[in-house]
Structure formats: structure tokens, C-alpha cells
C-alpha positions as CSV (number, residue, x, y, z in Angstrom):
1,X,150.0,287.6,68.1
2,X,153.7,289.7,68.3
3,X,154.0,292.9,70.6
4,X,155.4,295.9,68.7
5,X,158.9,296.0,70.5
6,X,159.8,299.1,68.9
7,X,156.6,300.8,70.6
8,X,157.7,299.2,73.7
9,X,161.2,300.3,73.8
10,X,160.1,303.7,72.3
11,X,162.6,303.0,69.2
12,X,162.1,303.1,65.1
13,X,162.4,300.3,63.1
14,X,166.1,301.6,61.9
15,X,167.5,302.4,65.6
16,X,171.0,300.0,66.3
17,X,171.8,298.5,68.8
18,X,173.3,301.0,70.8
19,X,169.7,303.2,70.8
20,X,168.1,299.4,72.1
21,X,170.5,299.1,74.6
22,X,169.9,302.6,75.6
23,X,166.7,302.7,75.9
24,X,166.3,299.4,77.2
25,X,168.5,300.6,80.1
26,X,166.3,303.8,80.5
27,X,163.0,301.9,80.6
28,X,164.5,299.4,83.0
29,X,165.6,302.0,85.3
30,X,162.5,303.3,85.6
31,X,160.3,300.9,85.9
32,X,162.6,299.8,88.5
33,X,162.2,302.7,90.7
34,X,158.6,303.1,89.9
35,X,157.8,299.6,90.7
36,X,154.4,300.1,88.9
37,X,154.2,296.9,86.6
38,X,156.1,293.0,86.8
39,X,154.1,293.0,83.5
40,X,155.5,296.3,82.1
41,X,159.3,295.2,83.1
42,X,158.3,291.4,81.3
43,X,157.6,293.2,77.6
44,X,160.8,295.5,77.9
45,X,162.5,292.8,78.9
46,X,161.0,290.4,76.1
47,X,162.1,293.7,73.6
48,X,165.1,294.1,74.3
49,X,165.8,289.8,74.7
50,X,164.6,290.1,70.9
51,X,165.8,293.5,69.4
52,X,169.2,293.1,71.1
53,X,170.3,290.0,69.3
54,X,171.3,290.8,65.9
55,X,169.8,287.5,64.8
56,X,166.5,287.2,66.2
57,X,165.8,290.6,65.4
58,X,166.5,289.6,61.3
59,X,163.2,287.2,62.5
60,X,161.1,289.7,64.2
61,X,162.0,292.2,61.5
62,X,160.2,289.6,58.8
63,X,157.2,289.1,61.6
64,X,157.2,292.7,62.5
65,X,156.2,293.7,58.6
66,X,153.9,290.7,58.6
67,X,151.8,290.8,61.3
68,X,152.0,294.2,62.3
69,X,152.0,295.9,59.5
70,X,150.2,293.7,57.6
71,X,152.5,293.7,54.9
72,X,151.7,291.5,51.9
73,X,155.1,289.6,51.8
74,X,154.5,286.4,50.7
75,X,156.2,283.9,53.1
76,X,154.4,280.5,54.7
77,X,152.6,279.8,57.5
78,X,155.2,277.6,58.1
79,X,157.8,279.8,58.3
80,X,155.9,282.4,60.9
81,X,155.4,279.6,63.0
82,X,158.8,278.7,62.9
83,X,160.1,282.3,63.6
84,X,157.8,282.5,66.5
85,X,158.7,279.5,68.0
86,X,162.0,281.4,68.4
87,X,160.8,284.6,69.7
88,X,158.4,282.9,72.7
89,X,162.2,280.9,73.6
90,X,163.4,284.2,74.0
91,X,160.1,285.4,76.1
92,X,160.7,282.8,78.3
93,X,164.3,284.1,79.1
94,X,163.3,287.2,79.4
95,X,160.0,286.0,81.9
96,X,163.1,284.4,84.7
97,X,165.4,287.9,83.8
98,X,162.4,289.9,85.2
99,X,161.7,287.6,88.1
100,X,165.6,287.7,88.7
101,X,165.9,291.6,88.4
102,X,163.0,292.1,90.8
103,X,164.3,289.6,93.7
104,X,167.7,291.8,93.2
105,X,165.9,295.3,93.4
106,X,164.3,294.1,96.4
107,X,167.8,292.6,97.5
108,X,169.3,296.1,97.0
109,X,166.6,297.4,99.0
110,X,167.0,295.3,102.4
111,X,170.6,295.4,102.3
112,X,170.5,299.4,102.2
113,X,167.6,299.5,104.9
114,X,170.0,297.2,107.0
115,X,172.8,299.2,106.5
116,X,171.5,302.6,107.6
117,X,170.0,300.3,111.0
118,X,173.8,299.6,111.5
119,X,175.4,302.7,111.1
120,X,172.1,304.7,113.1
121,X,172.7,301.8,116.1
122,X,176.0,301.8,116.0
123,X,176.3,306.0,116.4
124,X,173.8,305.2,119.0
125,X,175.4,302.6,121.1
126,X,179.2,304.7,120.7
127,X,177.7,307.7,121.8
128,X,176.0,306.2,124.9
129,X,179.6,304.6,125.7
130,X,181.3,308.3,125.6
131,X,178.7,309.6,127.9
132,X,178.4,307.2,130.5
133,X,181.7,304.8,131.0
134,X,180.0,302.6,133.4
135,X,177.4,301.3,131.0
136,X,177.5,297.6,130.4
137,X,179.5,295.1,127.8
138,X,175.9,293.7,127.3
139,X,175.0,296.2,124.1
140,X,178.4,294.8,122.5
141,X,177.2,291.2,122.1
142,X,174.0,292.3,121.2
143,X,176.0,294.6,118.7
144,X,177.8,291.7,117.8
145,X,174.4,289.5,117.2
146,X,173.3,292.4,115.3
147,X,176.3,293.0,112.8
148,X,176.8,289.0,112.0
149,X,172.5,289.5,111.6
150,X,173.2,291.9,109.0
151,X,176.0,290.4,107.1
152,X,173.8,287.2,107.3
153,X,171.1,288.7,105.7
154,X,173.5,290.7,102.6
155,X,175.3,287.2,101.4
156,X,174.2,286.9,97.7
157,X,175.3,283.3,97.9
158,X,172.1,281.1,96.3
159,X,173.2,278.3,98.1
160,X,172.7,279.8,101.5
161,X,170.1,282.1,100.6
162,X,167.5,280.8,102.7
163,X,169.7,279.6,105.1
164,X,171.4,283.0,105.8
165,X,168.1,285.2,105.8
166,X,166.7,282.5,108.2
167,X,170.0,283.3,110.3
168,X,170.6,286.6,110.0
169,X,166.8,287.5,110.9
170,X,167.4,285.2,114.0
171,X,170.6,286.9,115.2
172,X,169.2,290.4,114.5
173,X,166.2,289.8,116.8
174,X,168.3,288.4,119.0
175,X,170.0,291.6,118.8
176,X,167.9,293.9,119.2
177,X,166.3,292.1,122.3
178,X,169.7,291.9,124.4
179,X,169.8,295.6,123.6
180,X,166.5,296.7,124.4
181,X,166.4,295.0,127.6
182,X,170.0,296.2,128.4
183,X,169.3,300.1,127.6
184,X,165.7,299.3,129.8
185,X,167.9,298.5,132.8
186,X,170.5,301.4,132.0
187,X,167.5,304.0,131.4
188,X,166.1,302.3,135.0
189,X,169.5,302.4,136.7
190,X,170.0,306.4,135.1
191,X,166.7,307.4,136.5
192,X,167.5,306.0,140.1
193,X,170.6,308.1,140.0
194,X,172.8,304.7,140.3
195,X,175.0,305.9,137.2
């Protein structure tokens, strides 16, 4: 059986293509940010892979009257089977577009979870420079480890992919060791009144 795309995208029949695009947009958006269903994002992705080419949509128009609305067109059996074929090729492009939008939003995610770490260590570690002149260069190579880390982790490159997150993960915890043992000895050395 067909979905009803036009239920899904929350569209009539006559909407064009600037009302799919719109909505599809919309419903993406929020799905995104709601995270509630891969299954949800899959059929507005398979609506809008359908209802946004003017082509295929002359197919599921002739389906939609068929099998949803039971309309008593005559056309063959043939001919359905034929039109669906189509429509599932397009499901199946919309099934890796919903993989591939969910890998990014969690992409987007990491990379702005990273970036507030950096800026957060990085006031940190200035501030702690401008207050005591005497503290070590240690925290700068660990500041170092940590911004390479981070830039590691952001390349979008699906060559390195799992080569960089394996890298920057390593060079972060490497990181944020050197600098926790280094602000142990300052807090140690602060307390003992050496600073």
C-alpha cells in the first residue's frame, strides 16, 4: 500500500511546489529538534522525495486517486505496479537522506558542545595566566592538544571521518589530562603559599 503524502506534509492535493517545499522544510525542522521519530523524519522525507518532483508526483497523483481514494479509474494492474516500482526507488533515497540528515544533526551537535568546551577552557586558562604570572607553559600544550582535539573532531571530510574522531578524541583526553594534572600541582603549590 501508498502513504497519503499530502496527510504527511499537512498539504492538499492542489498545493505547488513552493507549499511542499515549505512545509517539507517546516516538518523537517521540527522533527529535527524534537528528535522524537527516525520513522516520522523517513515518511516526510519519502513525501517530499515524491511530491517535490514534478514527475513522480504526475505518478502518485494517478496512485493517490487509486488506492486512496479508491477511485474507479480504470487503469491496469500493470501499470500500478509499474508506478510503484518508481515511488519505493524514491523511498529508498529518501531512507539514506534521513540516515544522512540525522548523522549531520548529531554532527552539528558535537561540534557546538566542543566549541563552547574551547571557548569556557580557554577563558579559563587566560584568566588563570592574568592572575598568577608564574603559572606553568604546561596548560598551553595541553591547550594545544585540546584545540588540534577539537578541530580533529569538526573535519566533515568522509574520508577521514573515523580517522579524525579517533584522533581528535585522543588528543582531547590527552588534553584535558596534562591540564588537570598541571592545575592539581598549581592548586597544590597555591595552597602551600609557593606562588
Amino acid at each position: 500500500m501508498i502513504d497519503n503524502y499530502y496527510e504527511i506534509l499537512e498539504l492538499t492535493p492542489k498545493s505547488d511546489d513552493y507549499k511542499i517545499a515549505f512545509h517539507y522544510k517546516k516538518l523537517c525542522k521540527k522533527q529535527l529538534v524534537s528528535s522524537e521519530s527516525k520513522e516520522q523524519l523517513y515518511k516526510i522525507n519519502c513525501a517530499f522525495e515524491v511530491l517535490g518532483n514534478e514527475n513522480i508526483r504526475q505518478y502518485y497523483v494517478i496512485l493517490y486517486r487509486v488506492l486512496i481514494l479508491h477511485n474507479t479509474t480504470k487503469i491496469s494492474s500493470q501499470t500500478i505496479d509499474k508506478y510503484l516500482s518508481i515511488i519505493d526507488l524514491y523511498e529508498l533515497k529518501a531512507k539514506k537522506k534521513t540516515d544522512k540528515m540525522i548523522e549531520d544533526n548529531k554532527c552539528k551537535f558535537y561540534t557546538n558542545v566542543s566549541r563552547s568546551l574551547i571557548v569556557l577552557y580557554l577563558i579559563a586558562t587566560l584568566k588563570l595566566y592574568s592572575t598568577y604570572p608564574k603559572f606553568t607553559l604546561t596548560p598551553l600544550a595541553a591547550f594545544a592538544y585540546i584545540i588540534i582535539g577539537a578541530i580533529l573532531l569538526v573535519v566533515q571530510n568522509q574520508d577521514l571521518h573515523s580517522f579524525s574522531n579517533f584522533m581528535g578524541i585522543f588528543l582531547l583526553s590527552i588534553g584535558i589530562i596534562i591540564q588537570t594534572v598541571s592545575f592539581r600541582k598549581f592548586t597544590i603549590d597555591l595552597m602551600s603559599n609557593k606562588i
